[in-house]
C-alpha positions as CSV (number, residue, x, y, z in Angstrom):
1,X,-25.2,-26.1,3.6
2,X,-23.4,-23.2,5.6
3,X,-21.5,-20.5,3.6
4,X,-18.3,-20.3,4.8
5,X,-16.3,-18.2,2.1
6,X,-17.5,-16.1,-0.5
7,X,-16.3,-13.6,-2.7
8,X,-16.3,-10.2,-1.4
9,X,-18.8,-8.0,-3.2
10,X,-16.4,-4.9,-3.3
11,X,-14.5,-7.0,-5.8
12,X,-15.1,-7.6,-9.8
13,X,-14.9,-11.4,-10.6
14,X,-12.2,-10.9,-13.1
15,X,-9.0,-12.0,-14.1
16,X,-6.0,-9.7,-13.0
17,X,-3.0,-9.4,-14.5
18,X,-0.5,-10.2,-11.4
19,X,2.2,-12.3,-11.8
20,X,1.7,-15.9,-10.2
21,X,2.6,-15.3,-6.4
22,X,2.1,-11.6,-6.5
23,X,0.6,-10.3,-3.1
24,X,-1.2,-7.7,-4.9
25,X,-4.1,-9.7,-4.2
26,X,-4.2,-10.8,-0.9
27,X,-3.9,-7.0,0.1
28,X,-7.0,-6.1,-3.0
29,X,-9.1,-8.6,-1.3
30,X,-8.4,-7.0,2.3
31,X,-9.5,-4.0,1.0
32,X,-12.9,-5.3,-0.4
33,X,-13.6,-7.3,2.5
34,X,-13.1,-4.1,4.7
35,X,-15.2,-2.1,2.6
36,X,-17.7,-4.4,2.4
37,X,-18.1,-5.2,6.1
38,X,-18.0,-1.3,7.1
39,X,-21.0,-0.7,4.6
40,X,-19.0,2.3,2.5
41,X,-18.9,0.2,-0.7
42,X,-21.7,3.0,-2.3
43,X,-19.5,6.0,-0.8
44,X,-16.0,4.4,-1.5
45,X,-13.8,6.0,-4.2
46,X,-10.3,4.6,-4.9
47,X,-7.4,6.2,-6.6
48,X,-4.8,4.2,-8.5
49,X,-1.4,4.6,-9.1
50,X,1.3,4.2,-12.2
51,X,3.2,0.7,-11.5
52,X,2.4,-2.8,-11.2
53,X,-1.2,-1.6,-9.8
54,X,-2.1,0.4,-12.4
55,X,-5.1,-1.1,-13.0
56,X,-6.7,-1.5,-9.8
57,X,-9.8,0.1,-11.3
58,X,-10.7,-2.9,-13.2
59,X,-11.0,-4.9,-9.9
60,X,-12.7,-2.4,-7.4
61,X,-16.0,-2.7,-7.3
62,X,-16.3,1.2,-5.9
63,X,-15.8,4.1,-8.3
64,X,-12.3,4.5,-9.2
65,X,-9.7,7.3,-10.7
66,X,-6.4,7.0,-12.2
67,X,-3.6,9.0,-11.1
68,X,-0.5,10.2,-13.5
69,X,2.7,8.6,-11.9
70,X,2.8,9.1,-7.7
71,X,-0.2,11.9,-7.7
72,X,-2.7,9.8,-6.3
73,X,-2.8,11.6,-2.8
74,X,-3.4,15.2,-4.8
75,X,-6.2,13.2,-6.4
76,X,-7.0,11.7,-3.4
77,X,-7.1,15.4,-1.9
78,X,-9.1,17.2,-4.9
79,X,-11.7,13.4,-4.8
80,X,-12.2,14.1,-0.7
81,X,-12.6,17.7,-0.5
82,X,-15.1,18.0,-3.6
83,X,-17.0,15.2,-1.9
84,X,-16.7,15.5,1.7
85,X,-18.8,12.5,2.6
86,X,-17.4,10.3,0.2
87,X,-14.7,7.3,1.9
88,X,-11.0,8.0,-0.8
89,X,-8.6,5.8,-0.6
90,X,-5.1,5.5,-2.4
91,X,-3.7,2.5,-3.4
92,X,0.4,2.8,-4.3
93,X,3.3,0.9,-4.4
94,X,7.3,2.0,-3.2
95,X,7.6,3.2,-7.2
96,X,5.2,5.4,-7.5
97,X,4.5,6.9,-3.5
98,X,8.7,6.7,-2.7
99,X,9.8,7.9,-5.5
100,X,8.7,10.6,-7.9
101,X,5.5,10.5,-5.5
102,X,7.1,11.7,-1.9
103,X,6.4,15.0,-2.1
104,X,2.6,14.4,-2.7
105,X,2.0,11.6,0.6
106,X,4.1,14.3,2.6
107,X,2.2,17.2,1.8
108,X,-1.5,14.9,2.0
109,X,-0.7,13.7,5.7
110,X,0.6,17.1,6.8
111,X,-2.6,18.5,6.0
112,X,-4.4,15.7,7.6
113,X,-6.3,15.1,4.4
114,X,-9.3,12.6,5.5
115,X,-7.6,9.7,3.3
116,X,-6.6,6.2,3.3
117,X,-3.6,5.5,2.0
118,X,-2.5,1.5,1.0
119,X,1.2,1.7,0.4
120,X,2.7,-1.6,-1.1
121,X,6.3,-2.1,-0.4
122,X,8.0,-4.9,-2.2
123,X,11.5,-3.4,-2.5
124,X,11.8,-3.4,-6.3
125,X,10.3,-1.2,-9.3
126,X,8.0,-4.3,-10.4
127,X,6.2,-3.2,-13.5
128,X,9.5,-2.1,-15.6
129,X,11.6,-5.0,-14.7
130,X,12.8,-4.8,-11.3
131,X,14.9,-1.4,-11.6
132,X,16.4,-0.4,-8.0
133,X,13.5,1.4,-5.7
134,X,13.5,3.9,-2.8
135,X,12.9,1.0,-0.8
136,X,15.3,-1.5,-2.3
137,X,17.7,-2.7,0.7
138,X,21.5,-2.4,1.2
139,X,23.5,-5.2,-1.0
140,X,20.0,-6.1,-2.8
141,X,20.4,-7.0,-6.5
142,X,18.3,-5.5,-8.8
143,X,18.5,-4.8,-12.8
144,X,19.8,-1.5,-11.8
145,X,22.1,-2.3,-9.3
146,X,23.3,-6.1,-9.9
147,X,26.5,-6.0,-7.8
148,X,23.7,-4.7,-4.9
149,X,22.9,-1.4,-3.7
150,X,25.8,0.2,-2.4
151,X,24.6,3.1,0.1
152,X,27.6,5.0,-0.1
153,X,26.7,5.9,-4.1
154,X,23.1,4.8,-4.1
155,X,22.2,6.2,-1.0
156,X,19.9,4.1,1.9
157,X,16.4,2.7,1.7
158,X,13.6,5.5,3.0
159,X,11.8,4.2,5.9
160,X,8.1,5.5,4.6
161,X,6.1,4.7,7.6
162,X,8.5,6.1,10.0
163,X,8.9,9.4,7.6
164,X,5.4,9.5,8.1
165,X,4.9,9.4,11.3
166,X,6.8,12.4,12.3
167,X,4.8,14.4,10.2
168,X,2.4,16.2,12.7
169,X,-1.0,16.0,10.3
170,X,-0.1,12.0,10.1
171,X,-3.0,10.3,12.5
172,X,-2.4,6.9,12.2
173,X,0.7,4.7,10.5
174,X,1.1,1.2,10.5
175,X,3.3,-1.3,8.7
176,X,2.2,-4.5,8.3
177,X,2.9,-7.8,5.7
178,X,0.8,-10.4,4.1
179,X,3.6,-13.6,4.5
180,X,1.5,-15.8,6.7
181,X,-2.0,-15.8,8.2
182,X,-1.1,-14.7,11.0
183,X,0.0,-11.2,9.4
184,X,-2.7,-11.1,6.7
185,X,-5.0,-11.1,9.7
186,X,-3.3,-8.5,11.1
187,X,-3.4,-6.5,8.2
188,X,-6.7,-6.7,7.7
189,X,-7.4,-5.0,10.7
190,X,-4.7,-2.4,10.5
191,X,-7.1,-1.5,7.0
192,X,-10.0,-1.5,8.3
193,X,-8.9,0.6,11.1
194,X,-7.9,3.1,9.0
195,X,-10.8,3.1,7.0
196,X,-12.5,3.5,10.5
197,X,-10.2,6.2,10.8
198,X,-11.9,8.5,7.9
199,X,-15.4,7.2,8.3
200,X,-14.7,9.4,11.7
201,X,-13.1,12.1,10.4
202,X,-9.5,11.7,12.7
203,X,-8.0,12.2,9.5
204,X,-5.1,10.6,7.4
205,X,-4.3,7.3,7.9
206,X,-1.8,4.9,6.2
207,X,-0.9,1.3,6.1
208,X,2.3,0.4,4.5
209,X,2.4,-3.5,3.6
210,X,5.3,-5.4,3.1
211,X,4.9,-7.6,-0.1
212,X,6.6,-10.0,-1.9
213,X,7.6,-10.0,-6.1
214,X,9.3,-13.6,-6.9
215,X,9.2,-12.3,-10.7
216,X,11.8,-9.7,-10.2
217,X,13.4,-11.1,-7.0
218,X,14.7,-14.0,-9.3
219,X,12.8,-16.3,-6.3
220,X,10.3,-18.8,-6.2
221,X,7.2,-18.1,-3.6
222,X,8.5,-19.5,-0.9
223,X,11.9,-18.7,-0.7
224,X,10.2,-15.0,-1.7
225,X,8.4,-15.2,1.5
226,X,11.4,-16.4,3.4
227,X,13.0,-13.2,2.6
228,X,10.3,-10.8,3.5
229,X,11.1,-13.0,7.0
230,X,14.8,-12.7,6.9
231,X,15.7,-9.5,5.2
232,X,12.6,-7.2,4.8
233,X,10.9,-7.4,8.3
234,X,15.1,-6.8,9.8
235,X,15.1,-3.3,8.0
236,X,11.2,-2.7,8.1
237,X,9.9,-3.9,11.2
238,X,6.3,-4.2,11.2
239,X,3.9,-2.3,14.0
240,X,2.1,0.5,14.9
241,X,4.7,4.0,13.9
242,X,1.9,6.3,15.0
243,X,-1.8,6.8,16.6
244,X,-2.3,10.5,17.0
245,X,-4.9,12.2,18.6
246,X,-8.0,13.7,17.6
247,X,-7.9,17.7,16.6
């Protein structure tokens, strides 16, 4: 009989601890199937962040390191340049790279470090209880803002992947989302172009993927994904922000 699906060997077979509907793992098992398919799973090293991710290691089949809260690109950076022909990649959501970690992607793509980064945007501080995020949209109610955000005290969402891509040592920027097969598809091969990307040496590359958290959205799955649709794709549309050239 024909094999037509089969577990990615970049990926443990455990458990994981995401809550049911999460889209933490449709975007881990991206990442393995990429890895696996370019041949890097022996070179790959991953860095993960503080938040609902924080234990990516225990799923990756690759070597792994764990960053204190948003420094996963200086990781990332120190990872790379001790081990030049080594793949990094950093895997972060809108807490930990928007928040206290801006600073650090800034600084990592205007050097051009030679680094994948995975940012996970689900609009909402996930792992403490679905607190108010960088990313959290206009009039969105969180635990932090339940009348919804009001930009003219809580300020406006950052746009991460258009930040990005005006910084000059950016090469490549995409956003992309995992609410249908279509997009999944499409992210897929927005991550393993980046990958690509490093396994070249055209320098840093991130994919910022729009996610969904019906836990702390107070939604069920598909009216989680709806939104994503209706509200998330409005303020974040997806697409290419930037393909630089080589240097």
């Amino acid at each position: 009989m024909a094999i037509v699906f089969e577990p990615t060997k970049a990926m443990l077979d455990v458990p994981t601890h995401y809550c049911p509907g999460c889209t933490h793992g449709i975007i881990h098992r991206l990442i393995g199937e990429c890895i696996e398919e370019l041949e890097i799973l022996d070179k790959t090293i991953g860095v993960a962040p503080v938040g609902c991710s924080v234990l990516a290691y225990n799923y990756f089949a690759c070597d792994m390191f764990e960053a204190a809260h948003g420094r996963a690109p200086a990781v990332a950076t120190g990872i790379k340049r001790a081990n030049p022909d080594k793949i990094v990649f950093t895997y972060q959501g809108d807490g930990d790279l928007a928040a206290i970690g801006t600073g650090e992607i800034v600084h990592a793509a205007a050097r051009r470090e030679n680094i994948v980064s995975i940012f996970v945007n689900n609009c909402i501080y996930g792992m403490t209880g679905g607190q108010m995020a960088p990313t959290t949209l206009p009039g969105q109610v969180t635990e932090t803002s339940p009348y919804g955000r009001d930009t003219k005290t809580q300020g406006y969402p950052l746009k991460i992947a258009e930040m990005i891509a005006t910084v000059d040592g950016a090469y490549s920027v995409e956003r992309t989302s995992v609410d249908s097969v279509q997009n999944v598809v499409k992210t897929k091969k927005a991550i393993k172009q980046a990958f690509q990307n490093v396994i070249d040496g055209k320098g840093f590359s991130m994919v910022e993927v729009l996610s969904i958290c019906p836990t702390n959205w107070g939604l069920n799955i598909e009216e989680s994904l709806n939104w994503v649709r209706s509200s998330m794709m409005k303020y974040y549309p997806l697409g290419v922000k930037k393909q630089g050239e080589d240097v």
